[in-house]
N, CA, C and O atoms as a MOPAC input file, in Angstrom:
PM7 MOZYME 1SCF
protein

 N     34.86500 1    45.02800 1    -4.03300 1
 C     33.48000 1    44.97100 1    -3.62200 1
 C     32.90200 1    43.62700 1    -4.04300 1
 O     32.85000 1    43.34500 1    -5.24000 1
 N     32.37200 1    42.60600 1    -2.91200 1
 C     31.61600 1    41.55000 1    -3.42100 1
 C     30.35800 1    41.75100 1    -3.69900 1
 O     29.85300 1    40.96700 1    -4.50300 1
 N     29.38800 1    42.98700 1    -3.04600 1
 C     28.07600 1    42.93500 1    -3.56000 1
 C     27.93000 1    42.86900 1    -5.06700 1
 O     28.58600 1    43.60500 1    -5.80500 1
 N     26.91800 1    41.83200 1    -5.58200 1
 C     26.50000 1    41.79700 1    -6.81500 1
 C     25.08600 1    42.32600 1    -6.83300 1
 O     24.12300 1    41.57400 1    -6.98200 1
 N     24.93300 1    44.12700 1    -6.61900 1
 C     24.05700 1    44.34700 1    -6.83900 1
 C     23.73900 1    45.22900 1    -8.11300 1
 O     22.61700 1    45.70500 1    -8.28300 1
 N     24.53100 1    45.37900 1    -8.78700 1
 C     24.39800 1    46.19500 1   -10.34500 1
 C     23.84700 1    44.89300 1   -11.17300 1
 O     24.29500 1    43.74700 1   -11.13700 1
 N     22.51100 1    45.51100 1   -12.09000 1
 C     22.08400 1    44.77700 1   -13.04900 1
 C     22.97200 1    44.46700 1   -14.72900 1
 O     22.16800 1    45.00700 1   -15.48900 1
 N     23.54600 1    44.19500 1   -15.18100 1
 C     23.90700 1    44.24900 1   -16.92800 1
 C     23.21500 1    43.53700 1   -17.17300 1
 O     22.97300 1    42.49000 1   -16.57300 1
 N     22.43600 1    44.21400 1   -18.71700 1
 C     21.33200 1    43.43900 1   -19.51100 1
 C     22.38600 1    43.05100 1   -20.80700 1
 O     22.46400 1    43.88600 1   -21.70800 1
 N     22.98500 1    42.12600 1   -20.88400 1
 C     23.89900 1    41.29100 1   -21.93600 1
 C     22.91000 1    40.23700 1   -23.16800 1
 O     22.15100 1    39.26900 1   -23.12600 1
 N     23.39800 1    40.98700 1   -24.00600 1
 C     22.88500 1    40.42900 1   -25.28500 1
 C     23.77000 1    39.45400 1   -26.16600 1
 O     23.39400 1    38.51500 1   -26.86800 1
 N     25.25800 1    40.01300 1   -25.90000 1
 C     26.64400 1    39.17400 1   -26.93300 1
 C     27.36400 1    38.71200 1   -26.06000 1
 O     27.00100 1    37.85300 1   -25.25600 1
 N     28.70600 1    39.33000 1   -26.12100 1
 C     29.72900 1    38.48900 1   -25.77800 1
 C     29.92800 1    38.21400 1   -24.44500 1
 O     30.34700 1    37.12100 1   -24.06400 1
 N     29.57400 1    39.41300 1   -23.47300 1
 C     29.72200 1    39.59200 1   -22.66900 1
 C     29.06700 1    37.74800 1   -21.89700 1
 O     29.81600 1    36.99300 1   -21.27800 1
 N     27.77200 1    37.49500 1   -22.14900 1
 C     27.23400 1    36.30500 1   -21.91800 1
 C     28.15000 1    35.16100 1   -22.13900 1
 O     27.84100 1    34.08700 1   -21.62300 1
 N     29.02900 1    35.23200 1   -22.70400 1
 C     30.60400 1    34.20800 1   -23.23900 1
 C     31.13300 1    34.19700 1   -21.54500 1
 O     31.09200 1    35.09300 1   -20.70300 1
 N     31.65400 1    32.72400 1   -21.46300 1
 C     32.74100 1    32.04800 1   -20.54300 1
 C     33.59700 1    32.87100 1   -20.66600 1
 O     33.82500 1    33.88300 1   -20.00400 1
 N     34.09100 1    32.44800 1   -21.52600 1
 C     35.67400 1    33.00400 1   -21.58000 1
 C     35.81000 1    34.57400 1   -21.65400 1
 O     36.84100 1    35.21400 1   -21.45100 1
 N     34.75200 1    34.99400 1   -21.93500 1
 C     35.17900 1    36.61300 1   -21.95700 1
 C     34.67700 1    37.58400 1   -20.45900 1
 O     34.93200 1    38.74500 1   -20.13700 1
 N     33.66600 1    36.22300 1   -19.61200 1
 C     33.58300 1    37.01200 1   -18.39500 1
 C     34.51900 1    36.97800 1   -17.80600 1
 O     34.80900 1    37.72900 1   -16.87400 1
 N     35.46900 1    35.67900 1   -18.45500 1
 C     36.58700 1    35.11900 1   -17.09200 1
 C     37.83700 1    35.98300 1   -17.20500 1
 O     38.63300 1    36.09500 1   -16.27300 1
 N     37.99200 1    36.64200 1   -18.48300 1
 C     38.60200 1    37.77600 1   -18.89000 1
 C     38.68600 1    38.87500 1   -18.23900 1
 O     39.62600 1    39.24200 1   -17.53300 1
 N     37.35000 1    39.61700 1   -18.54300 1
 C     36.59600 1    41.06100 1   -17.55500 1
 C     36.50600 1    40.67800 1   -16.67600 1
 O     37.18600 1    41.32800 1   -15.88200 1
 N     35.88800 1    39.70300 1   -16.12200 1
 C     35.30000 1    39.79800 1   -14.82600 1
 C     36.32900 1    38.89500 1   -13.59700 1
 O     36.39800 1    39.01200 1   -12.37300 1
 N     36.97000 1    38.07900 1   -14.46800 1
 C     37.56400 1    37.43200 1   -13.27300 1
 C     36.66700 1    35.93000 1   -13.10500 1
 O     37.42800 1    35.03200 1   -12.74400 1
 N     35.53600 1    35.56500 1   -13.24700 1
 C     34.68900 1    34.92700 1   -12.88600 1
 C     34.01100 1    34.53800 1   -13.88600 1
 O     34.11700 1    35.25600 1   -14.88100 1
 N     33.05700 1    33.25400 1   -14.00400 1
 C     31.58700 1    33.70500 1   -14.31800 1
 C     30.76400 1    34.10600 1   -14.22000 1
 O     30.83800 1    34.55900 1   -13.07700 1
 N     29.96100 1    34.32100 1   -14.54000 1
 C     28.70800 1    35.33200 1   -13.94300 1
 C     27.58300 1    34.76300 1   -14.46700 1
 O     27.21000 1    34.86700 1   -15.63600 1
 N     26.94900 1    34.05000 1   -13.42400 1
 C     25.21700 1    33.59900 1   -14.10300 1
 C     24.42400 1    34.15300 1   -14.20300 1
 O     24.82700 1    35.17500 1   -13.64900 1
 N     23.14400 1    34.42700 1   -14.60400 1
 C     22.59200 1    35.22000 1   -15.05900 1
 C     20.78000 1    34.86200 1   -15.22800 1
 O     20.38800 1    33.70700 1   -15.05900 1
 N     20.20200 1    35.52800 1   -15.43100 1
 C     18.54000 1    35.50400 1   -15.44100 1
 C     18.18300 1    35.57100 1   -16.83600 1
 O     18.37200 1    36.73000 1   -17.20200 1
 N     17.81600 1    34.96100 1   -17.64300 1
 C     17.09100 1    35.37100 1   -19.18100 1
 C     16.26900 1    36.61300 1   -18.74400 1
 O     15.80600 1    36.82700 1   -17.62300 1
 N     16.15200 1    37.63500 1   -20.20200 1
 C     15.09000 1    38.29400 1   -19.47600 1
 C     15.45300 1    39.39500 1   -20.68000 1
 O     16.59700 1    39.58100 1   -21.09600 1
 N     14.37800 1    40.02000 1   -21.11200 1
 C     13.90300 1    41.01200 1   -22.65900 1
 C     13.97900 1    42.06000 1   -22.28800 1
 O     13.56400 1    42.52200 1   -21.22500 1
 N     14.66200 1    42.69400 1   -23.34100 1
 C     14.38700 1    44.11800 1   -23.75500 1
 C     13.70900 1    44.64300 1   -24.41400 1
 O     13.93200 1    44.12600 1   -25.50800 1
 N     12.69100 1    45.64500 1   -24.59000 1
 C     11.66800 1    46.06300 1   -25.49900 1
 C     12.13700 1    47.67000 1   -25.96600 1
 O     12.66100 1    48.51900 1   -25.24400 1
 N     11.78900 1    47.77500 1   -27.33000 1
 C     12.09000 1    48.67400 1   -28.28500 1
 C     13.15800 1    48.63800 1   -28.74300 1
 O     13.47100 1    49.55400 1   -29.50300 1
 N     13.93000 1    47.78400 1   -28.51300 1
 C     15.70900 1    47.69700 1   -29.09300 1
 C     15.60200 1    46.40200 1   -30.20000 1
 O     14.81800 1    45.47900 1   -29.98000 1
 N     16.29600 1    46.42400 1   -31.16800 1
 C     16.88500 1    45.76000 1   -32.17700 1
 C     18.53800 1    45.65000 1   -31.89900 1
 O     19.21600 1    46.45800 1   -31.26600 1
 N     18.93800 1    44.55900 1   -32.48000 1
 C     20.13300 1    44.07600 1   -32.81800 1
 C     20.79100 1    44.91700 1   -34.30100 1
 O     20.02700 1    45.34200 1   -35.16700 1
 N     21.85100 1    45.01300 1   -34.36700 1
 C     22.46800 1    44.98900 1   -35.20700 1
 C     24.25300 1    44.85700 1   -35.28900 1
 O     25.06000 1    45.10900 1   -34.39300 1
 N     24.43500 1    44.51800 1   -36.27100 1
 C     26.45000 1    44.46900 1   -36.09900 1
 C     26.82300 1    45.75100 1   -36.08300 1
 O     26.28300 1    46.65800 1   -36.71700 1
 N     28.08100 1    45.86900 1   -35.10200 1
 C     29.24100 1    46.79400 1   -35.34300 1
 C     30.68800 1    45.66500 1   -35.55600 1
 O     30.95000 1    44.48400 1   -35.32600 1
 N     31.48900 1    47.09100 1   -36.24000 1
 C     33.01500 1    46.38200 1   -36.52300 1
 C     33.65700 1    46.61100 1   -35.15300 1
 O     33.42200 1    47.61500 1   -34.48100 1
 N     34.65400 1    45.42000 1   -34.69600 1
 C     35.32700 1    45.68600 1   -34.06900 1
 C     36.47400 1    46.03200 1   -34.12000 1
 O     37.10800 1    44.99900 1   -33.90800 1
 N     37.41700 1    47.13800 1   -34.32300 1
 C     38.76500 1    47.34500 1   -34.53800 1
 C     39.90600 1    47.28500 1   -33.81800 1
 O     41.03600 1    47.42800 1   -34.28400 1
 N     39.45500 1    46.94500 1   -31.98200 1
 C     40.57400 1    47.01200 1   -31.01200 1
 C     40.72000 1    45.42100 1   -30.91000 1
 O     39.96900 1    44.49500 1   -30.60500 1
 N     42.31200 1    45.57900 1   -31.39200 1
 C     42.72800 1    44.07000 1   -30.67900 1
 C     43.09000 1    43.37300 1   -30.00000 1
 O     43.69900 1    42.34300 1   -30.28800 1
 N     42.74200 1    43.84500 1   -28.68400 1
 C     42.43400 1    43.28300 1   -27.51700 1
 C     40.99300 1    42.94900 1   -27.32200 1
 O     40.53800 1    41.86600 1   -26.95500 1
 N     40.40900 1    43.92700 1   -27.58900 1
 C     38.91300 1    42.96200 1   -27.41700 1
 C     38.19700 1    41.58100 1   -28.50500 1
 O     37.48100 1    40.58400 1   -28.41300 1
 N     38.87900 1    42.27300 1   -29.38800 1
 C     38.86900 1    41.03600 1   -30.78700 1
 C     39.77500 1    39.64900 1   -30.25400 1
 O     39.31300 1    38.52300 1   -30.44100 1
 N     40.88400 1    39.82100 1   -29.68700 1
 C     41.65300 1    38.79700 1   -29.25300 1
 C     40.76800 1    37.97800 1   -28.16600 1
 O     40.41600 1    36.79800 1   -28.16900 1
 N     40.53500 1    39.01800 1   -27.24000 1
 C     39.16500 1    38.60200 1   -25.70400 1
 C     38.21500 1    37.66700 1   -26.27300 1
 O     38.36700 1    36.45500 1   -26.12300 1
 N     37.21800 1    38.17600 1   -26.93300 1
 C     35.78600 1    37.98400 1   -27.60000 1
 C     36.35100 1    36.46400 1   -28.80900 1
 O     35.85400 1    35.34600 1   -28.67800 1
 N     37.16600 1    36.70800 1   -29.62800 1
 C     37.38300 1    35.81300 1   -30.69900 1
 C     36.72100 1    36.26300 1   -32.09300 1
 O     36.78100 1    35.53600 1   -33.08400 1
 N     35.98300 1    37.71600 1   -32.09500 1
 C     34.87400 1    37.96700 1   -32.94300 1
 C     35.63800 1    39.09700 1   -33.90900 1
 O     36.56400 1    39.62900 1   -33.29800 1
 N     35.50100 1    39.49300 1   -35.00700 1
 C     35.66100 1    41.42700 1   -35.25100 1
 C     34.53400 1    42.09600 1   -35.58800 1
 O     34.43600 1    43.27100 1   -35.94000 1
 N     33.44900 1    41.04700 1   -35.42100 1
 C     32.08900 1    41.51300 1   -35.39300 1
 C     31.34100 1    41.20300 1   -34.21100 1
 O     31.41300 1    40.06200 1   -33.75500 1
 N     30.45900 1    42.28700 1   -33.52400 1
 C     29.51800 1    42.11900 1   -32.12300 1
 C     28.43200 1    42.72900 1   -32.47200 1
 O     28.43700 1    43.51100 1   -33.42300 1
 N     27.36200 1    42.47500 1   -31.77700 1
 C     26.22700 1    42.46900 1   -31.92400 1
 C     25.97900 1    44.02600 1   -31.25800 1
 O     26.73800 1    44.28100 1   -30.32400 1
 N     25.13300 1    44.95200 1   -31.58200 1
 C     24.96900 1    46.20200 1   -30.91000 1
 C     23.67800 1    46.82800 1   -30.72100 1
 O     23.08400 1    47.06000 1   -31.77300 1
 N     22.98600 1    47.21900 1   -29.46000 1
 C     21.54000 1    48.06800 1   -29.38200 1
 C     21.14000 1    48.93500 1   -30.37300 1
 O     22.03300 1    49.75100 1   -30.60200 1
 N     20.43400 1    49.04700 1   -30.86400 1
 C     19.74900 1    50.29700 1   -31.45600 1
 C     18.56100 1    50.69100 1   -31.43300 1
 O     17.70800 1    50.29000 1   -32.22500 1
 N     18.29700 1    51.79300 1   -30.23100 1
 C     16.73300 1    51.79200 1   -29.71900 1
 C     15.58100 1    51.95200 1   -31.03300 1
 O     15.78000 1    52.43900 1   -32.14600 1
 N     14.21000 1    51.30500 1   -30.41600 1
 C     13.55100 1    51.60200 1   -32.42900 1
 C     12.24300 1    52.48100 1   -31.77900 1
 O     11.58100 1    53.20700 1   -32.52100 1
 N     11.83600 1    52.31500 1   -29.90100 1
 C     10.83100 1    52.44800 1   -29.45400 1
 C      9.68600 1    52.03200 1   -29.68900 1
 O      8.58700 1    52.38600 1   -29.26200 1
 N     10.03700 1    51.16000 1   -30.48200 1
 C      8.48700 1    50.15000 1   -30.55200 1
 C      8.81400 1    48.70200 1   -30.34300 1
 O      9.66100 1    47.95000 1   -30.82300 1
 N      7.21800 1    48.48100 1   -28.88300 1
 C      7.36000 1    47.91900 1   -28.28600 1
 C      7.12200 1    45.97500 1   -29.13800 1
 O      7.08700 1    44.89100 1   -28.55400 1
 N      7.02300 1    46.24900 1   -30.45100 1
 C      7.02400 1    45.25700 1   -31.19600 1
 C      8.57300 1    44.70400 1   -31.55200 1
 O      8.83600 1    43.54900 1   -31.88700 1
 N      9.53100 1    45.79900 1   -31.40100 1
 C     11.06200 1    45.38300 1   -30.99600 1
 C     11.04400 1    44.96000 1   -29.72800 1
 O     10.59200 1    45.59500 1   -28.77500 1
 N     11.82100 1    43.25300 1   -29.68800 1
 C     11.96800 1    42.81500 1   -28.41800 1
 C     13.63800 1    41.98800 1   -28.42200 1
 O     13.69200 1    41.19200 1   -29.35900 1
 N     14.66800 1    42.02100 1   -27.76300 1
 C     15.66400 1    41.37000 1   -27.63300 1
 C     16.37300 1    40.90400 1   -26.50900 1
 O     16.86200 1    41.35700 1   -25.47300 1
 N     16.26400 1    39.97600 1   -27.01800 1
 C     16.75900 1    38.66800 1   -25.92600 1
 C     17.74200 1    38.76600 1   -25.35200 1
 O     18.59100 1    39.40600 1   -25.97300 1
 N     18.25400 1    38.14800 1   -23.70500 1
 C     19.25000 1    38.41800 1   -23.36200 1
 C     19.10600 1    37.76900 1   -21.92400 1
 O     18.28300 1    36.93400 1   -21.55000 1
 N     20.12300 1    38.37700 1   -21.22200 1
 C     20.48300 1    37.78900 1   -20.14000 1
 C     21.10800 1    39.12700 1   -19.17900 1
 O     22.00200 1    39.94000 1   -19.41200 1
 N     20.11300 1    38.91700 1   -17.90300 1
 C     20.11000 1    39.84100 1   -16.47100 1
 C     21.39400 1    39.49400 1   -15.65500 1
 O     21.15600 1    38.61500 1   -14.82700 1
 N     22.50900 1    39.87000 1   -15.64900 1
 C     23.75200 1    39.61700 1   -15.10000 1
 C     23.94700 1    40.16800 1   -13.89500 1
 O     23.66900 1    41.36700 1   -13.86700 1
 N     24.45800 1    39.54900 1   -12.55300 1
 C     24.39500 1    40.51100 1   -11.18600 1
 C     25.87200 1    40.70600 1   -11.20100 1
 O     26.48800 1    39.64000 1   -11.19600 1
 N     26.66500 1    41.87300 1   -11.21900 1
 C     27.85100 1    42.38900 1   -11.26800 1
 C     27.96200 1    43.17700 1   -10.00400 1
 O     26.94300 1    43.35900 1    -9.33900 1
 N     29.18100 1    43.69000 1    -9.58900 1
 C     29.43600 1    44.74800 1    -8.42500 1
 C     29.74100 1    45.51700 1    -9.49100 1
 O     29.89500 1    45.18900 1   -10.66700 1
 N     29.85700 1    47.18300 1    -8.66400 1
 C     30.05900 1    48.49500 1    -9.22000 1
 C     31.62600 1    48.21300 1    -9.80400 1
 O     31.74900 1    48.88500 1   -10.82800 1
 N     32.63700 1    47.59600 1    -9.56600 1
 C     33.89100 1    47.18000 1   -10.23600 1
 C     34.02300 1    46.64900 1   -11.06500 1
 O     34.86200 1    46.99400 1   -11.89700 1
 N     32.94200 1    45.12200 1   -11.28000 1
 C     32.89900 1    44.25000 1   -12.61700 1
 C     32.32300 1    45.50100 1   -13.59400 1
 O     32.78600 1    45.52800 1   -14.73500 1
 N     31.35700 1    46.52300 1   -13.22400 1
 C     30.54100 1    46.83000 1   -14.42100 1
 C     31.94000 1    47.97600 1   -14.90900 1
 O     32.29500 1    48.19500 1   -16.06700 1
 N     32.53000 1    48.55800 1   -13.67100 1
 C     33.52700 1    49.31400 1   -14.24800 1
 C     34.66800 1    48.25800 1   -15.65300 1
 O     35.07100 1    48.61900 1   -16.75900 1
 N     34.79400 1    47.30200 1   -15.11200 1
 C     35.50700 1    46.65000 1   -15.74100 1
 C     34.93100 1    46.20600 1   -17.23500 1
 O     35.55000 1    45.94000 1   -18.26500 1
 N     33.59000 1    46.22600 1   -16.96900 1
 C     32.68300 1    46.02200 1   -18.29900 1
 C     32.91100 1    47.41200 1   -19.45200 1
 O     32.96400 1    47.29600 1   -20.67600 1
 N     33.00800 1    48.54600 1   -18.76300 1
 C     33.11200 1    49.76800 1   -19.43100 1
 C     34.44700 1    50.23300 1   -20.06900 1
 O     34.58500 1    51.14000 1   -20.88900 1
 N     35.28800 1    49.53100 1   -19.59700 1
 C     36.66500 1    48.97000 1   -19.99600 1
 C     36.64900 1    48.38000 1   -21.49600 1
 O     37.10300 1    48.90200 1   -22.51500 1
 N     35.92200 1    47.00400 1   -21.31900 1
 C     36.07500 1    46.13200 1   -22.75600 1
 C     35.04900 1    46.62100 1   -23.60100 1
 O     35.05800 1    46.13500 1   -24.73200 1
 N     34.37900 1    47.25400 1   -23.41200 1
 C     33.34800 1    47.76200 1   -24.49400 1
 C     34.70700 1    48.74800 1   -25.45300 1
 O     35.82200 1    49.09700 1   -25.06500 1
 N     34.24900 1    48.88900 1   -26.34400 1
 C     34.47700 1    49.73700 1   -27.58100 1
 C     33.82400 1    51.58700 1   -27.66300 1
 O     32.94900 1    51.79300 1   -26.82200 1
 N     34.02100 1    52.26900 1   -28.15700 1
 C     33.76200 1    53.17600 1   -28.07500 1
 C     32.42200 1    53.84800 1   -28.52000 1
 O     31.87200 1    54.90600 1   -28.21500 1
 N     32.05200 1    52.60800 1   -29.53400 1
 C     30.71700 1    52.44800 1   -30.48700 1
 C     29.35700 1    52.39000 1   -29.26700 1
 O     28.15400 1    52.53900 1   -29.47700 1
 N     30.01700 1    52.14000 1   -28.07700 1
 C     28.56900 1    51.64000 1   -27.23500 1
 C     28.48600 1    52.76000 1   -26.42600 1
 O     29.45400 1    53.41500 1   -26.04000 1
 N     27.31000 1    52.97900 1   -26.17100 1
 C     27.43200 1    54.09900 1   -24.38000 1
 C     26.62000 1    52.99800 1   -23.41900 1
 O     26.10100 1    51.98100 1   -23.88000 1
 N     26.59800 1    53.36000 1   -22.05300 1
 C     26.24000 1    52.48100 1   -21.39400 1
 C     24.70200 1    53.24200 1   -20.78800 1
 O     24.83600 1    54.41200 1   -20.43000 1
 N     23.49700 1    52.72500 1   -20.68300 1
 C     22.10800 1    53.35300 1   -20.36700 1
 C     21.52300 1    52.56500 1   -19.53600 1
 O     21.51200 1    51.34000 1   -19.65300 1
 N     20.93200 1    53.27200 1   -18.53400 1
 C     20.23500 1    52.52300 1   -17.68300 1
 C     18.62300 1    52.41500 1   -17.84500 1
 O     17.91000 1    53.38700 1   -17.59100 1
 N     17.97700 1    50.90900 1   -18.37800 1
 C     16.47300 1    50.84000 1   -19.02600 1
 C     15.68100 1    49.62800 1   -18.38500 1
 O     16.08400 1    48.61900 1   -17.80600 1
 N     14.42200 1    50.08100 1   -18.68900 1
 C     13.71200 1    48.79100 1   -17.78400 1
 C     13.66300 1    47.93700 1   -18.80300 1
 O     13.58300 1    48.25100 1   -19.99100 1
 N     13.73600 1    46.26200 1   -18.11400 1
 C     13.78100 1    45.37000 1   -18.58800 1
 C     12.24300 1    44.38400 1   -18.44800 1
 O     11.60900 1    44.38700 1   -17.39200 1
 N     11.84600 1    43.67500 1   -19.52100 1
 C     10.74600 1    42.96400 1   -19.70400 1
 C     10.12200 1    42.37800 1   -18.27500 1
 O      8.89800 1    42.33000 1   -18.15500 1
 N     10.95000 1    41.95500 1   -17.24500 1
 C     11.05600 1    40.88200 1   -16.48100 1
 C     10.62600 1    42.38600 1   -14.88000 1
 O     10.22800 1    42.15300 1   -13.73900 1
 N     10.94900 1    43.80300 1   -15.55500 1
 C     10.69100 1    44.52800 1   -14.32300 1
 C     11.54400 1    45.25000 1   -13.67100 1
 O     11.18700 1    46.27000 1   -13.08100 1
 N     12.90600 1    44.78600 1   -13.68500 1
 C     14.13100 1    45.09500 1   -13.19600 1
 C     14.87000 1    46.16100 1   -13.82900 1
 O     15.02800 1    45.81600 1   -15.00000 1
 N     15.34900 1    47.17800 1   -13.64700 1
 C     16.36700 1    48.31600 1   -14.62400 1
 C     17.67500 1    47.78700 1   -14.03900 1
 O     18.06300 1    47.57000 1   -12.89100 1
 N     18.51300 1    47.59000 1   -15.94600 1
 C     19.81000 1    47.04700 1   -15.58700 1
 C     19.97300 1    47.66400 1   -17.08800 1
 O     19.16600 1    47.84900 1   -17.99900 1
 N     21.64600 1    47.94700 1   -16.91400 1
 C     22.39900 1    48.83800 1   -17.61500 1
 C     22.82600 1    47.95600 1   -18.92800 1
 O     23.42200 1    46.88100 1   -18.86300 1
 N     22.39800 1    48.63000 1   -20.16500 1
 C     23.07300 1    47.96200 1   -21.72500 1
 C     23.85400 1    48.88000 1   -22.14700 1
 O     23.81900 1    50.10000 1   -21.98300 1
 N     24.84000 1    47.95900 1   -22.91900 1
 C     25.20700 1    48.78900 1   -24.15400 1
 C     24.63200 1    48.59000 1   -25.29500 1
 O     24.21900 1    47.55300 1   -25.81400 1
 N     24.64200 1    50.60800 1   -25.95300 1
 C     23.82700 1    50.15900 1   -26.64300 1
 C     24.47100 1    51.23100 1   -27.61700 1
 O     25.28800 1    51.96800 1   -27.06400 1
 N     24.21500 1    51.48700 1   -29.18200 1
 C     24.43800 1    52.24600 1   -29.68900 1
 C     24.79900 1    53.64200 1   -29.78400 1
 O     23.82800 1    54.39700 1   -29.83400 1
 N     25.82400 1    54.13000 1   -29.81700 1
 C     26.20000 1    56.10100 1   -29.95400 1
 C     24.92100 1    56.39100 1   -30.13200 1
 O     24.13600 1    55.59500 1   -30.64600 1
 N     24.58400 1    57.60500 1   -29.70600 1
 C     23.23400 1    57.75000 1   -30.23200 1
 C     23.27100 1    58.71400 1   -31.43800 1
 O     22.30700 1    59.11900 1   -32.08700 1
 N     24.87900 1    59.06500 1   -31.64300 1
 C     24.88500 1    59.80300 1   -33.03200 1
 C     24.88700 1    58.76700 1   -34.16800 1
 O     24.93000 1    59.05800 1   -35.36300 1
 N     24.84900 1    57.85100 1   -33.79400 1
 C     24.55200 1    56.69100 1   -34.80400 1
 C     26.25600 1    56.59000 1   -35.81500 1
 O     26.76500 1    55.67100 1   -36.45700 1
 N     26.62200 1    57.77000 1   -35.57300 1
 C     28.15600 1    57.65300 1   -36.97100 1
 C     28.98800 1    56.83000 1   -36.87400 1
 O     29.95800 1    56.94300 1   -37.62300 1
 N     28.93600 1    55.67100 1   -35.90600 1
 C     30.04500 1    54.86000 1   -35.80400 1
 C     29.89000 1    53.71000 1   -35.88800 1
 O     30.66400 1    52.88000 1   -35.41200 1
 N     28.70500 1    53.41900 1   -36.60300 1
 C     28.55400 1    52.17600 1   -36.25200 1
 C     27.80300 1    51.37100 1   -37.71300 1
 O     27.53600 1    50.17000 1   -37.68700 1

């Protein structure tokens, strides 16, 4: 599928050269553009393939706070329904994938924290 009509709201690695050209095959340019009520925080990474991909064993991860005084930065990515499959691939198990509106207006899909919080 060439349509790039699926949104990803990318905060880490995913925004990396080398790790779209990985997943995705490509680069993928992208729109700046905020998330509200989410904070940053680290998770460990333990798979080494994505640690090998990324270069990291630490990534950056969502954690909704619902206040709109939480804001995080990022980047509006246009993917087809295959890249994002392929996105759901290199993620880790620590993330689920949610579909939320973004600062800019647009709903596009993050990863973002288990929401049982235990893994992270």
């Amino acid at each position: 599928m060439s349509d790039h009509s699926v949104v990803l709201f990318s905060y880490g690695t995913l925004r990396q050269s080398e790790v779209q050209l990985s997943v995705f095959g490509r680069e993928v340019s992208g729109t700046p553009d905020q998330l509200p009520g989410y904070r940053l925080s680290m998770v460990e990474i333990t798979d080494p393939e994505v640690i090998a991909i990324s270069g990291a064993t630490h990534h950056p991860i969502l954690r909704a706070t619902g206040s709109a005084a939480d804001v995080v930065e990022g980047t509006a990515l246009r993917l087809s329904e295959d890249e994002l499959a392929a996105a759901d691939d290199y993620e880790v198990d620590d993330y689920r994938r949610a579909l939320v509106p973004l600062a800019s207006g647009l709903h596009g899909w993050v990863y973002a924290a288990d929401h049982d919080g235990s893994r992270a």
